[in-house]
The first five atom37 places (N, CA, C, CB, O) and aatype in JSON, in Angstrom:
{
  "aatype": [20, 20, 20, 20, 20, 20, 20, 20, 20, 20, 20, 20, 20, 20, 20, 20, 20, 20, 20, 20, 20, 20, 20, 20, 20, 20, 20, 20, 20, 20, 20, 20, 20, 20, 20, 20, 20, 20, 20, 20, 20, 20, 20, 20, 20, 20, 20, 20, 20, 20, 20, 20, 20, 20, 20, 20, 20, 20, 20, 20, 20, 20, 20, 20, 20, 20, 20, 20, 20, 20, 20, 20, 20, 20, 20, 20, 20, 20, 20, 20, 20, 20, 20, 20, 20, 20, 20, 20, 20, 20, 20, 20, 20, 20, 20, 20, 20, 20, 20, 20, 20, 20, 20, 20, 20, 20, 20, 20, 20, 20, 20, 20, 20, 20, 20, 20, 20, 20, 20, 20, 20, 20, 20, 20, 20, 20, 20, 20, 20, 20, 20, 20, 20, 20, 20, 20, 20, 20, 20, 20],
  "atom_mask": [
    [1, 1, 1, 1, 1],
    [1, 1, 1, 1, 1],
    [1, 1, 1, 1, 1],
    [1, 1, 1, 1, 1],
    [1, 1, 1, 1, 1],
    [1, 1, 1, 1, 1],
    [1, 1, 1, 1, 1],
    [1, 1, 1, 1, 1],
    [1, 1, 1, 1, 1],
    [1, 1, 1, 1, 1],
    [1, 1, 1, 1, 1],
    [1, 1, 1, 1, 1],
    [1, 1, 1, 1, 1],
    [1, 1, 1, 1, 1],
    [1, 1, 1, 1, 1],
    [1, 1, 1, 1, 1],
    [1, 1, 1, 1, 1],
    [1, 1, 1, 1, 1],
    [1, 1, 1, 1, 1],
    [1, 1, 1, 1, 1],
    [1, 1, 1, 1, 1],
    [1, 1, 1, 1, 1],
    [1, 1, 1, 1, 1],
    [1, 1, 1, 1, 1],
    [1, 1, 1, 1, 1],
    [1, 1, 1, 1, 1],
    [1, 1, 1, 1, 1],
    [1, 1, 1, 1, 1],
    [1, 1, 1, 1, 1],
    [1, 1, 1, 1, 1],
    [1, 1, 1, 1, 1],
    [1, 1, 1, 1, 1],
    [1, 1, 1, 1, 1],
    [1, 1, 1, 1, 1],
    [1, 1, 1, 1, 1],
    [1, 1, 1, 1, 1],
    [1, 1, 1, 1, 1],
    [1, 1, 1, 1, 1],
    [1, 1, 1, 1, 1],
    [1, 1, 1, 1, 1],
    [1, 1, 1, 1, 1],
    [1, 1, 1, 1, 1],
    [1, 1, 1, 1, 1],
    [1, 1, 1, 1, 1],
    [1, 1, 1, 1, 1],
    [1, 1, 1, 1, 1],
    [1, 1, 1, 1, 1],
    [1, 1, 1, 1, 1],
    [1, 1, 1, 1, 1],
    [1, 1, 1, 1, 1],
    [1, 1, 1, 1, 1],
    [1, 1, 1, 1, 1],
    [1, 1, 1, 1, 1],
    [1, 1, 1, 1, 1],
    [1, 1, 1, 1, 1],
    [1, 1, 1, 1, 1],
    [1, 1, 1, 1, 1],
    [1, 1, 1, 1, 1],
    [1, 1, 1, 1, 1],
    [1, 1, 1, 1, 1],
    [1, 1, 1, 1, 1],
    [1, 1, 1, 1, 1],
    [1, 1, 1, 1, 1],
    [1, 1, 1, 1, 1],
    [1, 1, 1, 1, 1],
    [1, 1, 1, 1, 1],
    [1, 1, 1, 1, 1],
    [1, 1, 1, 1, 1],
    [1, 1, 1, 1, 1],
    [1, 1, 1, 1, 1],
    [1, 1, 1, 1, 1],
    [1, 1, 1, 1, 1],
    [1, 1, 1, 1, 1],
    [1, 1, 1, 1, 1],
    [1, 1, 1, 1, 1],
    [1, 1, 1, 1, 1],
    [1, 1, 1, 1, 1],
    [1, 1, 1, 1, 1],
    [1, 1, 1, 1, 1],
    [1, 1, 1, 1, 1],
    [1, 1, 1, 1, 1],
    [1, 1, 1, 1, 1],
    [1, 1, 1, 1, 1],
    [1, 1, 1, 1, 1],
    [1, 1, 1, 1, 1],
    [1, 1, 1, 1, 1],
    [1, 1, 1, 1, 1],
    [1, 1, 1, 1, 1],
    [1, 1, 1, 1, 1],
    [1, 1, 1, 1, 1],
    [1, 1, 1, 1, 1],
    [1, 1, 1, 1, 1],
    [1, 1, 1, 1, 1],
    [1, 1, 1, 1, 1],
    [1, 1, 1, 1, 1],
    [1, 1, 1, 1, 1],
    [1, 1, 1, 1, 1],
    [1, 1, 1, 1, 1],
    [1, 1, 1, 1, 1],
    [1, 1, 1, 1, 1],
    [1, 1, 1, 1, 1],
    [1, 1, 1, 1, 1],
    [1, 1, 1, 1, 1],
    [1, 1, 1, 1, 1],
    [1, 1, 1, 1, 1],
    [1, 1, 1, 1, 1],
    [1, 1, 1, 1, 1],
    [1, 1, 1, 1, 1],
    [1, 1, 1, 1, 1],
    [1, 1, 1, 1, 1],
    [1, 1, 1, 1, 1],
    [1, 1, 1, 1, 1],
    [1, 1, 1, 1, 1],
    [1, 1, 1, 1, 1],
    [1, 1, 1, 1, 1],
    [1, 1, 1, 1, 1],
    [1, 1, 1, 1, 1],
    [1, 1, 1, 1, 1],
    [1, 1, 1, 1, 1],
    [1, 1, 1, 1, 1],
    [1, 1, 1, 1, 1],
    [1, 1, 1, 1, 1],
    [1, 1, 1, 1, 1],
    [1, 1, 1, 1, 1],
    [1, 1, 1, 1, 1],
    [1, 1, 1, 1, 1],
    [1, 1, 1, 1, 1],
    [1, 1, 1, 1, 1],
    [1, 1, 1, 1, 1],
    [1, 1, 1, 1, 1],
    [1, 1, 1, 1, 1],
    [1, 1, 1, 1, 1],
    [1, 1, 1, 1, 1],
    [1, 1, 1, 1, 1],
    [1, 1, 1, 1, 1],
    [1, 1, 1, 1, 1],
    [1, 1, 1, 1, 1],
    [1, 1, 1, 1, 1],
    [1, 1, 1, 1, 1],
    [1, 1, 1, 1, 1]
  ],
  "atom_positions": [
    [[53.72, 130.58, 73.1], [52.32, 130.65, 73.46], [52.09, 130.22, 74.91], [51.5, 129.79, 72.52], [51.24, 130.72, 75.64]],
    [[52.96, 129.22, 75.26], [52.9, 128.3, 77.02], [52.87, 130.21, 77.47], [55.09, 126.75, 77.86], [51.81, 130.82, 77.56]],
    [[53.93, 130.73, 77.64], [54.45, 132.06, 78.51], [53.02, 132.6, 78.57], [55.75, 133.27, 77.7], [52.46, 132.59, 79.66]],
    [[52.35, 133.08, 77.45], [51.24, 134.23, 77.42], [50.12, 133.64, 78.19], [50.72, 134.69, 75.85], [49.5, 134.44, 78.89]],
    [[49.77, 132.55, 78.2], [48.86, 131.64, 78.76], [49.07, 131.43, 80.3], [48.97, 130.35, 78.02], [48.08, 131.2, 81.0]],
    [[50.31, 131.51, 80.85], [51.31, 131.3, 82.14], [50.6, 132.87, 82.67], [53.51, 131.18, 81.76], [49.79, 132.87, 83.6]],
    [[50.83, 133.58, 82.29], [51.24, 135.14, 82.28], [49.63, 135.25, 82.54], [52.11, 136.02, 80.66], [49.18, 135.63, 83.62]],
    [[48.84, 134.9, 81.48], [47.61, 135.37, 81.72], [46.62, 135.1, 82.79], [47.11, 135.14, 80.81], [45.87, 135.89, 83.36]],
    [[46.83, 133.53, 82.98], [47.03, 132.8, 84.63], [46.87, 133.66, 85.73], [48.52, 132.21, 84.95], [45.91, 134.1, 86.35]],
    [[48.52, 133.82, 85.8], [49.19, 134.53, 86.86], [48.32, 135.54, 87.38], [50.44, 135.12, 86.44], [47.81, 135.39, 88.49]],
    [[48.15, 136.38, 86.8], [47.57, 137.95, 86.72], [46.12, 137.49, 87.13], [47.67, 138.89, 84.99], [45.59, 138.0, 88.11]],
    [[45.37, 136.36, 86.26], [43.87, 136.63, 86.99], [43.87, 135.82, 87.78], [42.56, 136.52, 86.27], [42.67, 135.54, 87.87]],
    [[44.43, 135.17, 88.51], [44.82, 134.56, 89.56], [45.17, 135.13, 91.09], [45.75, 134.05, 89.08], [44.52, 134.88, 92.1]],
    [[46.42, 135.99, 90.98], [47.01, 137.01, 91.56], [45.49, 137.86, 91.93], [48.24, 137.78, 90.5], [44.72, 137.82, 92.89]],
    [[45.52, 138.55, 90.77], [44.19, 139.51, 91.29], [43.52, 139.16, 92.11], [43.24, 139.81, 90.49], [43.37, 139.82, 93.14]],
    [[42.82, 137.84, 91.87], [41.43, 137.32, 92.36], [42.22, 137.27, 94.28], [40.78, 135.27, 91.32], [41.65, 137.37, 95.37]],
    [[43.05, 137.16, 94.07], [43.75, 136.9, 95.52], [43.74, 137.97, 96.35], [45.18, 136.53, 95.46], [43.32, 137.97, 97.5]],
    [[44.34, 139.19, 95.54], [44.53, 140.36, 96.37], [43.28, 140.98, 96.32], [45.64, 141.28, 95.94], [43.06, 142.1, 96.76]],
    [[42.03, 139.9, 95.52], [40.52, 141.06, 96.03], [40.09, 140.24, 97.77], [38.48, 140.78, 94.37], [39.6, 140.72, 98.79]],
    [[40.35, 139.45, 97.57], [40.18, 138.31, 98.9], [41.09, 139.14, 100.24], [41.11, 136.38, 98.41], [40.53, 139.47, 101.28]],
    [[42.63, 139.38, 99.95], [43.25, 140.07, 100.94], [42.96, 140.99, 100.83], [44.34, 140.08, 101.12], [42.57, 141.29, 101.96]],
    [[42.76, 142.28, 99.89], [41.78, 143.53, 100.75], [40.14, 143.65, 100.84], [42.11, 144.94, 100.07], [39.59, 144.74, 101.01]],
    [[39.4, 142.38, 100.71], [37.9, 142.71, 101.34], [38.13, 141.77, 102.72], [36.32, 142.11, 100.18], [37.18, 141.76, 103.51]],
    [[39.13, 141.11, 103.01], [38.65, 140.26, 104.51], [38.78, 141.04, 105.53], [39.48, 138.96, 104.97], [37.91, 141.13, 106.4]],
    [[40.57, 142.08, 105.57], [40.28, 143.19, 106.76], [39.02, 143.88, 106.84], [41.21, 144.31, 106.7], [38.47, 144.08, 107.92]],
    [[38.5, 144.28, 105.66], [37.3, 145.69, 105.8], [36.09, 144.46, 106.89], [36.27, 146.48, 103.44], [35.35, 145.06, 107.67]],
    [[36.01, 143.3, 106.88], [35.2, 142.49, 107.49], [35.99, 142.42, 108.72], [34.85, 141.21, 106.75], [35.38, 142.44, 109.79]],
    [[37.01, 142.35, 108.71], [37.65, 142.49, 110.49], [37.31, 143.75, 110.89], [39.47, 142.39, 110.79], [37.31, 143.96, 112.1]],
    [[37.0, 144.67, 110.11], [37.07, 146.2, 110.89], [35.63, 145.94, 111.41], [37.31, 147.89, 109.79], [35.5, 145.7, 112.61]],
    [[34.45, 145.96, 110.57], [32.62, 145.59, 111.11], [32.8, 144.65, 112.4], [31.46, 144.46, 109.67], [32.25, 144.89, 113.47]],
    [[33.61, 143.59, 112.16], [33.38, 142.38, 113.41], [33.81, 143.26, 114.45], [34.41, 140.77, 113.36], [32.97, 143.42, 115.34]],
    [[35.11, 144.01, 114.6], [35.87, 144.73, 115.67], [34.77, 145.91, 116.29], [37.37, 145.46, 114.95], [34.85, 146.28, 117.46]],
    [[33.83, 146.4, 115.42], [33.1, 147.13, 115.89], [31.59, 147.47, 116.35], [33.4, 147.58, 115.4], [31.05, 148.42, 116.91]],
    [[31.14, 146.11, 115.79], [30.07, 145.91, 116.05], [29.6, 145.05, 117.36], [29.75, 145.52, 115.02], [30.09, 143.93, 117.47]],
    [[28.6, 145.52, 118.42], [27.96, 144.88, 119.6], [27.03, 143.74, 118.98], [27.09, 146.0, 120.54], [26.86, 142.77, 119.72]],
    [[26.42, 143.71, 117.8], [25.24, 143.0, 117.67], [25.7, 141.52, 117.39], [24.33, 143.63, 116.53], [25.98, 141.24, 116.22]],
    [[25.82, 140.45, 118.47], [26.24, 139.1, 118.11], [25.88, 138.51, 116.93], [25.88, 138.28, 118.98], [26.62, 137.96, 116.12]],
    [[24.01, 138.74, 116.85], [24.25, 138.1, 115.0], [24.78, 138.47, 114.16], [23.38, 137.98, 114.15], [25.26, 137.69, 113.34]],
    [[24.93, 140.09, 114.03], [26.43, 140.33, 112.98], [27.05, 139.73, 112.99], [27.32, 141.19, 112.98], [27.36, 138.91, 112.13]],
    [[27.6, 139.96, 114.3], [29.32, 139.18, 114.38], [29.47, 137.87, 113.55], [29.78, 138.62, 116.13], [30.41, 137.72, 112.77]],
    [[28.55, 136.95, 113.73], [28.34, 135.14, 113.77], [28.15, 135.78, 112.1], [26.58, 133.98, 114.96], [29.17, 135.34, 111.55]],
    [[27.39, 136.55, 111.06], [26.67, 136.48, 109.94], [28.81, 137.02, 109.6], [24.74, 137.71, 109.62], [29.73, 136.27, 109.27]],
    [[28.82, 138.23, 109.81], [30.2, 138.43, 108.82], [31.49, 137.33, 109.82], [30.81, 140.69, 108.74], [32.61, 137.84, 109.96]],
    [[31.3, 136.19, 110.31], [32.67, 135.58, 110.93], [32.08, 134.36, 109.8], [32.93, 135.21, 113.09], [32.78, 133.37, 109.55]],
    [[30.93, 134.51, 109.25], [30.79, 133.21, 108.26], [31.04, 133.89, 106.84], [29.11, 132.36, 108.32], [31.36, 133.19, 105.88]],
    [[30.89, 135.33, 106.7], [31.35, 135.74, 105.34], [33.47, 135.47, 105.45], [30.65, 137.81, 105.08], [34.19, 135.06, 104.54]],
    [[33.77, 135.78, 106.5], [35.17, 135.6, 106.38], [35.73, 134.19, 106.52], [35.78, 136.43, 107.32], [36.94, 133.99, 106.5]],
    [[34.85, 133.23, 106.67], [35.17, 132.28, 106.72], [35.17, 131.42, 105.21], [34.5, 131.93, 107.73], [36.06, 130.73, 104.71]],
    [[33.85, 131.75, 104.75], [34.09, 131.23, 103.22], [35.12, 132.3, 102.32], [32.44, 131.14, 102.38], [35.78, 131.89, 101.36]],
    [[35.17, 133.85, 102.81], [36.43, 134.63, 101.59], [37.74, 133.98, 102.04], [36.69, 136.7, 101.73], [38.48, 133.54, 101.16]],
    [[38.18, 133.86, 103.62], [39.44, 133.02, 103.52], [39.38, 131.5, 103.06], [40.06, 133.03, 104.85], [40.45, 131.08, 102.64]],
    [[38.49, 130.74, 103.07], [38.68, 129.36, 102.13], [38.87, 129.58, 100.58], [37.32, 128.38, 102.25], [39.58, 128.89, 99.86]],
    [[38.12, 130.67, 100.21], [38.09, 131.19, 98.72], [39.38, 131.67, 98.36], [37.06, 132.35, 98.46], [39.98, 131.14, 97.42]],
    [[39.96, 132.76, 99.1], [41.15, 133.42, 99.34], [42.55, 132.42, 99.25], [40.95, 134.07, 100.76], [43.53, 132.66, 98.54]],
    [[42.39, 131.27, 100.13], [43.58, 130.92, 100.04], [43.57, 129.67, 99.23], [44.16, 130.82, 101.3], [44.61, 129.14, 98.83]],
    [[42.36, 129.22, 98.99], [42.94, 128.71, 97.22], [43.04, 129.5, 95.87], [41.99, 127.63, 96.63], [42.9, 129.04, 94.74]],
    [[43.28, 130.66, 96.18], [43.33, 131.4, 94.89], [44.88, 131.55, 95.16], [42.3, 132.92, 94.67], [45.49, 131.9, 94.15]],
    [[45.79, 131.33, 96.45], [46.65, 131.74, 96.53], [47.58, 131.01, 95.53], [46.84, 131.82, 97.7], [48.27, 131.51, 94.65]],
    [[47.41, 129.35, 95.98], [48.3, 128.31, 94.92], [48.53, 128.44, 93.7], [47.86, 127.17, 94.76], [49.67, 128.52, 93.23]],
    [[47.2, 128.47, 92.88], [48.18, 128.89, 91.18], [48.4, 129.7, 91.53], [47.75, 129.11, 89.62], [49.03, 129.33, 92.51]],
    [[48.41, 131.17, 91.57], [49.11, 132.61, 91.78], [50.19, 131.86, 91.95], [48.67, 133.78, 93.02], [50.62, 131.42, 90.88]],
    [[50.8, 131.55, 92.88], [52.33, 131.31, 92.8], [52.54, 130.14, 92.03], [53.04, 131.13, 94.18], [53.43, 130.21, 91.18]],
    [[51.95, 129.15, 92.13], [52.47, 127.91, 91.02], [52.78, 128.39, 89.51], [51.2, 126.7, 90.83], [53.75, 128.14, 88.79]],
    [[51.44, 129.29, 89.26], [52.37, 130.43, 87.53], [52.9, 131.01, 87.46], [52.08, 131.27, 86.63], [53.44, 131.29, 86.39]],
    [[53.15, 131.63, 88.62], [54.27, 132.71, 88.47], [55.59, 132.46, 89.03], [53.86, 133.94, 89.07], [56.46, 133.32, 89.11]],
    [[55.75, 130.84, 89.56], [57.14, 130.32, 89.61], [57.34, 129.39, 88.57], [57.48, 129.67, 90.89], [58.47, 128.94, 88.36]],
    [[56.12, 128.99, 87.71], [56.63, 127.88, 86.45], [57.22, 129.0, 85.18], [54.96, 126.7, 85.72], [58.09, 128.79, 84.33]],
    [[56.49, 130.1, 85.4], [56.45, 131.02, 84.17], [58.68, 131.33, 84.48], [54.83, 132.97, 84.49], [59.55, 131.07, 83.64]],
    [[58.86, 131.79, 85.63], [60.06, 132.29, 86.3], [60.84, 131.35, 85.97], [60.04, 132.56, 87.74], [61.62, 131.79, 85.13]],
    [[61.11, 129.96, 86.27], [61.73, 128.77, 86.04], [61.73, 128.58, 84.77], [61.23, 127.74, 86.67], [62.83, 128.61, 84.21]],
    [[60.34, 128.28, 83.83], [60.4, 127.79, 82.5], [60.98, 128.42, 81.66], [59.4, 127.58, 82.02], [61.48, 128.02, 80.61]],
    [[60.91, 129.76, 82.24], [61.62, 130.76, 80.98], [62.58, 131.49, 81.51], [60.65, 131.86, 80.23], [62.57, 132.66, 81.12]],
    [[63.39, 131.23, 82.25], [64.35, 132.28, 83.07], [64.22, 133.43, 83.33], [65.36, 132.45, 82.68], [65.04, 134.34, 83.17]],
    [[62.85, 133.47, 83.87], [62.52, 135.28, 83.98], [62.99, 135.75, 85.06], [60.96, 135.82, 84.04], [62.6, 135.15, 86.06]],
    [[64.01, 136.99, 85.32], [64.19, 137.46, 86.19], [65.68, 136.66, 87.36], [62.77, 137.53, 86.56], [66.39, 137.21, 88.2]],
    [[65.63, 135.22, 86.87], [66.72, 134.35, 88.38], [67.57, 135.5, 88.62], [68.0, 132.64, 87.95], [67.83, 135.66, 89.81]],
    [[68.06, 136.3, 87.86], [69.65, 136.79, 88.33], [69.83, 138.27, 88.39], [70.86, 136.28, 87.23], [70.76, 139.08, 88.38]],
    [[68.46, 138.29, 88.47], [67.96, 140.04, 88.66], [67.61, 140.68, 90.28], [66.27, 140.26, 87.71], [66.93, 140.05, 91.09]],
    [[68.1, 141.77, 90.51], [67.58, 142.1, 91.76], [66.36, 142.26, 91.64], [68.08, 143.12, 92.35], [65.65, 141.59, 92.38]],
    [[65.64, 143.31, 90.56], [64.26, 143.04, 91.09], [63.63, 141.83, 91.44], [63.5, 143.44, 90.33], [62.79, 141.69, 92.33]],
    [[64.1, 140.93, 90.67], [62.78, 139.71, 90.8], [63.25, 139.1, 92.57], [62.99, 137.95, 89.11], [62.4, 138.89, 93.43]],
    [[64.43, 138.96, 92.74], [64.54, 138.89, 94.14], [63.75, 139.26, 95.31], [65.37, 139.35, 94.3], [63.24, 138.59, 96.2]],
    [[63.81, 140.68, 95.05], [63.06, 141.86, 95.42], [61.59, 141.81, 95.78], [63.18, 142.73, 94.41], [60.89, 142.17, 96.74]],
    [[61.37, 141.09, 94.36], [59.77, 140.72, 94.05], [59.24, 139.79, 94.99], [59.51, 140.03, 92.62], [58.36, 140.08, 95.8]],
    [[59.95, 138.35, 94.86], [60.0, 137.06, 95.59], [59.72, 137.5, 97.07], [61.47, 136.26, 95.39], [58.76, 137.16, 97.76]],
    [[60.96, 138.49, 97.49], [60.64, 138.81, 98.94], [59.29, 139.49, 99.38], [61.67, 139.69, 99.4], [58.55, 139.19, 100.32]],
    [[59.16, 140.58, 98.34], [57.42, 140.64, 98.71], [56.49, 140.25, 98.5], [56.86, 141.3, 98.6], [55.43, 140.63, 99.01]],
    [[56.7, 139.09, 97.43], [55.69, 137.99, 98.03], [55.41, 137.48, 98.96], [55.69, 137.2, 97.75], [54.36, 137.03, 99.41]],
    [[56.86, 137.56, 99.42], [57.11, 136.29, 100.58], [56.13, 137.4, 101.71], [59.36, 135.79, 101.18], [55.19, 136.69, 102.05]],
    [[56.03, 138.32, 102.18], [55.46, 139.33, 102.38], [53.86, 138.79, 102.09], [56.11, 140.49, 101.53], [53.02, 138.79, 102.98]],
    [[53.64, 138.44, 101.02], [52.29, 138.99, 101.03], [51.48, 137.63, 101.79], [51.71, 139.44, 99.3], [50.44, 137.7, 102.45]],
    [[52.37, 136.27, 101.47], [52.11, 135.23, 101.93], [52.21, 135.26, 103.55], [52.91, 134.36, 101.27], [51.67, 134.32, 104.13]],
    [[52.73, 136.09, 104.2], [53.17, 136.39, 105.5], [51.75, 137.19, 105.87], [54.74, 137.29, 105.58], [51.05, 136.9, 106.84]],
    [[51.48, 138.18, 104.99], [50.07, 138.85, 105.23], [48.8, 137.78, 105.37], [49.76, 139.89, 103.91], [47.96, 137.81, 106.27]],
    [[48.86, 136.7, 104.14], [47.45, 136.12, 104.33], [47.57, 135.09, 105.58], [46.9, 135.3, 102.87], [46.56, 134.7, 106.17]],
    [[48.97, 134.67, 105.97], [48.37, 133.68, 106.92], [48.6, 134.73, 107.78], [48.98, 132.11, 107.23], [48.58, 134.12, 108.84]],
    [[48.95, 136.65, 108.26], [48.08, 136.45, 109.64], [46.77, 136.73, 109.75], [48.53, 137.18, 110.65], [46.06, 136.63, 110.75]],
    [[46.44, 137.14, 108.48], [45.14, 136.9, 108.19], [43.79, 135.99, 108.55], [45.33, 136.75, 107.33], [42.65, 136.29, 108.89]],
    [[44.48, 134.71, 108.3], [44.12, 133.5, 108.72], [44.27, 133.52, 110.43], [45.04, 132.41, 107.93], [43.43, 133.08, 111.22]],
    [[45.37, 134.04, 110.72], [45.28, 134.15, 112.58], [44.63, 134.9, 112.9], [46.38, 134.51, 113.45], [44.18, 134.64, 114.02]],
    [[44.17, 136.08, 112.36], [43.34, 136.46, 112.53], [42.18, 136.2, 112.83], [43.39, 136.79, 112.08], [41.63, 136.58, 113.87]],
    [[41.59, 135.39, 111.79], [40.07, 134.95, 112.01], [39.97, 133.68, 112.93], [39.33, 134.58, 110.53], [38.88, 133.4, 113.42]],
    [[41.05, 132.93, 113.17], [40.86, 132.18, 114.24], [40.97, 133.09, 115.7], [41.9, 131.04, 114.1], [40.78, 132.47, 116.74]],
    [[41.32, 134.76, 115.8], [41.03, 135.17, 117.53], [39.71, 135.29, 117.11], [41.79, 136.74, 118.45], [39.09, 134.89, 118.1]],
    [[38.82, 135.61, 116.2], [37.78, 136.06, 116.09], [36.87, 135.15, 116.03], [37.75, 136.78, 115.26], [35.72, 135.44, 116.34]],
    [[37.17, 133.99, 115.66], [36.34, 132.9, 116.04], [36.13, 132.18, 117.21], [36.57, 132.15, 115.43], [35.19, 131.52, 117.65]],
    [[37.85, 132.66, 117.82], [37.85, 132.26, 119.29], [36.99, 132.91, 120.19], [39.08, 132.43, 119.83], [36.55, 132.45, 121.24]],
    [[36.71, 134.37, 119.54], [35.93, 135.93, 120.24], [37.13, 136.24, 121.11], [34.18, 135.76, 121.4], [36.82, 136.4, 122.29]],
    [[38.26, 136.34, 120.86], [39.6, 136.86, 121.46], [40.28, 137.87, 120.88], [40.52, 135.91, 121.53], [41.44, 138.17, 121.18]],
    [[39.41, 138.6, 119.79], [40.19, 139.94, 119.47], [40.26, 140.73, 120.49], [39.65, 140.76, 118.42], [39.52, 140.77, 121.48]],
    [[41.61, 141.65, 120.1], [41.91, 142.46, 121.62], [42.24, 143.94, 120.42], [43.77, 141.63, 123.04], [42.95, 144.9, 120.72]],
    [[41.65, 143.8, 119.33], [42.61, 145.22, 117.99], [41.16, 145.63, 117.85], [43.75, 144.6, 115.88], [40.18, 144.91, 117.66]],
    [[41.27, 147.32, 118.03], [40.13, 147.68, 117.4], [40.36, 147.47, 116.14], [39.68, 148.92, 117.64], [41.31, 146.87, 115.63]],
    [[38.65, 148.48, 115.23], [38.49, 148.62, 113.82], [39.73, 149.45, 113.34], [37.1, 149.31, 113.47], [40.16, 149.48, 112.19]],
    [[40.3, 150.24, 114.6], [40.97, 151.47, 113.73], [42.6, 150.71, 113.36], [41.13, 153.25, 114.89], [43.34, 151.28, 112.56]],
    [[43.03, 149.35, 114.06], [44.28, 149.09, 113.84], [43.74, 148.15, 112.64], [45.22, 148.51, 115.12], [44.5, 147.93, 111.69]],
    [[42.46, 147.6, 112.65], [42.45, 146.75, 111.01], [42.05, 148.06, 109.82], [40.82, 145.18, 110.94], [42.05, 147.94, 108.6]],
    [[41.8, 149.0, 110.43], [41.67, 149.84, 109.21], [43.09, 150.3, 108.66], [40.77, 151.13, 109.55], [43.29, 150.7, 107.52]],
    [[43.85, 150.21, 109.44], [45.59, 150.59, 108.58], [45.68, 149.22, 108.2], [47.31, 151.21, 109.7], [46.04, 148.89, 107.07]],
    [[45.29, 148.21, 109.34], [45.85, 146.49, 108.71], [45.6, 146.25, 107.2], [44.87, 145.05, 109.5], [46.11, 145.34, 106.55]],
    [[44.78, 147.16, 106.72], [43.98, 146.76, 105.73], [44.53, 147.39, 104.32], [42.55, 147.17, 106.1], [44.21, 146.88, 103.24]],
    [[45.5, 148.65, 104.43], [46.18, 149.33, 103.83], [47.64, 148.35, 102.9], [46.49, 150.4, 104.95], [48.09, 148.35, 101.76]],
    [[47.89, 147.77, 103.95], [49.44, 146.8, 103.71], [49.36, 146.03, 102.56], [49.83, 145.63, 104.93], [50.39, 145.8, 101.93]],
    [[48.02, 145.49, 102.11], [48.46, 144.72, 100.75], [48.1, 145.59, 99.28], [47.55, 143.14, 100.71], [48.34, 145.27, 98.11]],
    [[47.58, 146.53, 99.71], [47.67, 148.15, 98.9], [49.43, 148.42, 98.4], [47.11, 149.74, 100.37], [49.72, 148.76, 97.25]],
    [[50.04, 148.29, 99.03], [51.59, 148.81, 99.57], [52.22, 147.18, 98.89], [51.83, 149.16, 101.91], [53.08, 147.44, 98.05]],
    [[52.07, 146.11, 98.99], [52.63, 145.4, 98.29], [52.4, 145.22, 97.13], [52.66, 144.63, 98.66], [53.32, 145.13, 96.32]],
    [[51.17, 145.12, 96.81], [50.56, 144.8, 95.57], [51.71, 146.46, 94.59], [48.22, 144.9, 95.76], [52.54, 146.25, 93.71]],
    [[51.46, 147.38, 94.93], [51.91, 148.88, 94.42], [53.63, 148.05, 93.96], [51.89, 150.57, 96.09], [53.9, 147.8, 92.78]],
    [[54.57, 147.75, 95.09], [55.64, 148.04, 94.53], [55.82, 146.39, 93.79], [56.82, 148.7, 95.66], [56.8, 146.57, 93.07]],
    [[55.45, 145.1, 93.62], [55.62, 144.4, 93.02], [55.2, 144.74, 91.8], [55.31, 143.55, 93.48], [56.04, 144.27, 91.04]],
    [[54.27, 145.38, 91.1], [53.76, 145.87, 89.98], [55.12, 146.52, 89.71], [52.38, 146.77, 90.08], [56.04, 146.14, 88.97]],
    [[54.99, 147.82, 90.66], [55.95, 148.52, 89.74], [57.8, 147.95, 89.59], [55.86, 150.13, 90.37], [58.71, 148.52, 88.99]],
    [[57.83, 146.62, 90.41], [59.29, 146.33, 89.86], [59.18, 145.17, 88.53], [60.34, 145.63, 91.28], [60.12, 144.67, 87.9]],
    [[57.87, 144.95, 88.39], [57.88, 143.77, 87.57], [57.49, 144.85, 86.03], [56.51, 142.32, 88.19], [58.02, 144.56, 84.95]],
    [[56.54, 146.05, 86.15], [56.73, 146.75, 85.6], [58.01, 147.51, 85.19], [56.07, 147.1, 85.94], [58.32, 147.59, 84.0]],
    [[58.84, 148.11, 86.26], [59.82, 149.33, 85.7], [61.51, 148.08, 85.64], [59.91, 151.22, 87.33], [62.65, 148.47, 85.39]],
    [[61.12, 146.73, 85.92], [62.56, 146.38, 85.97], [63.78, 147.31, 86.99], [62.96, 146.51, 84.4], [64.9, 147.59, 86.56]],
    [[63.57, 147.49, 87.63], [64.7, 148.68, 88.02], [66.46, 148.48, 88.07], [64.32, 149.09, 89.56], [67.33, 149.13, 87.5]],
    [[66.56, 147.34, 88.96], [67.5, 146.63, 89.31], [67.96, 145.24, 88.42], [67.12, 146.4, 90.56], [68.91, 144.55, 88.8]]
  ]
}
């Protein structure tokens, strides 16, 4: 029963995370493109409370889904889960530049248009996709 409870965690945990990493770019793309300073100041305070929100959703996400991995030997000696780990490690690499992010923008030192956060914004699309599908298809 611990596992299903771990598991169930994980997942609405995880989620809640990756809604945080793909709505904060779509708010870097408006800041990148907009002249009107009170915008700017109104969405640099919406990204300021989704990344405080954001990156405490990050901790359990991984705290369950490394107790669940450990407690029950899911995956140690498997390539996928390796695999997996690394694109986490990936995705954790995504939110803090995320986080550097909003500190040029707070600095008012962005130098990236909307159109390079509009692909920026694609990348945790692309992780989220193949960790599913190795934790789904097992491959390796």
């Amino acid at each position: 029963m611990l596992y299903l409870w771990l598991k169930i965690l994980h997942i609405v945990f995880v989620t809640s995370w990756f809604a945080g990493l793909f709505y904060l770019p779509r708010i870097y793309v408006n800041m990148a493109q907009t002249p009107n300073p009170d915008a700017y100041q109104a969405m640099l305070g919406m990204a300021a409370r989704l990344l405080r929100f954001t990156n405490k959703l990050a901790i359990p996400a991984v705290i369950f889904g490394l107790w669940m991995m450990i407690q029950f030997k899911i995956g140690l000696t498997d390539g996928w889960m390796h695999l997996k780990l690394l694109l986490v490690a990936g995705v954790l690499g995504y939110h803090y530049t995320c986080a550097r992010i909003y500190r040029q923008f707070e600095q008012n030192k962005n130098t990236r248009s909307h159109v390079y956060y509009r692909w920026f914004n694609e990348i945790p699309v692309f992780l989220l996709l193949f960790i599913v599908a190795l934790v789904v298809i097992k491959p390796f």
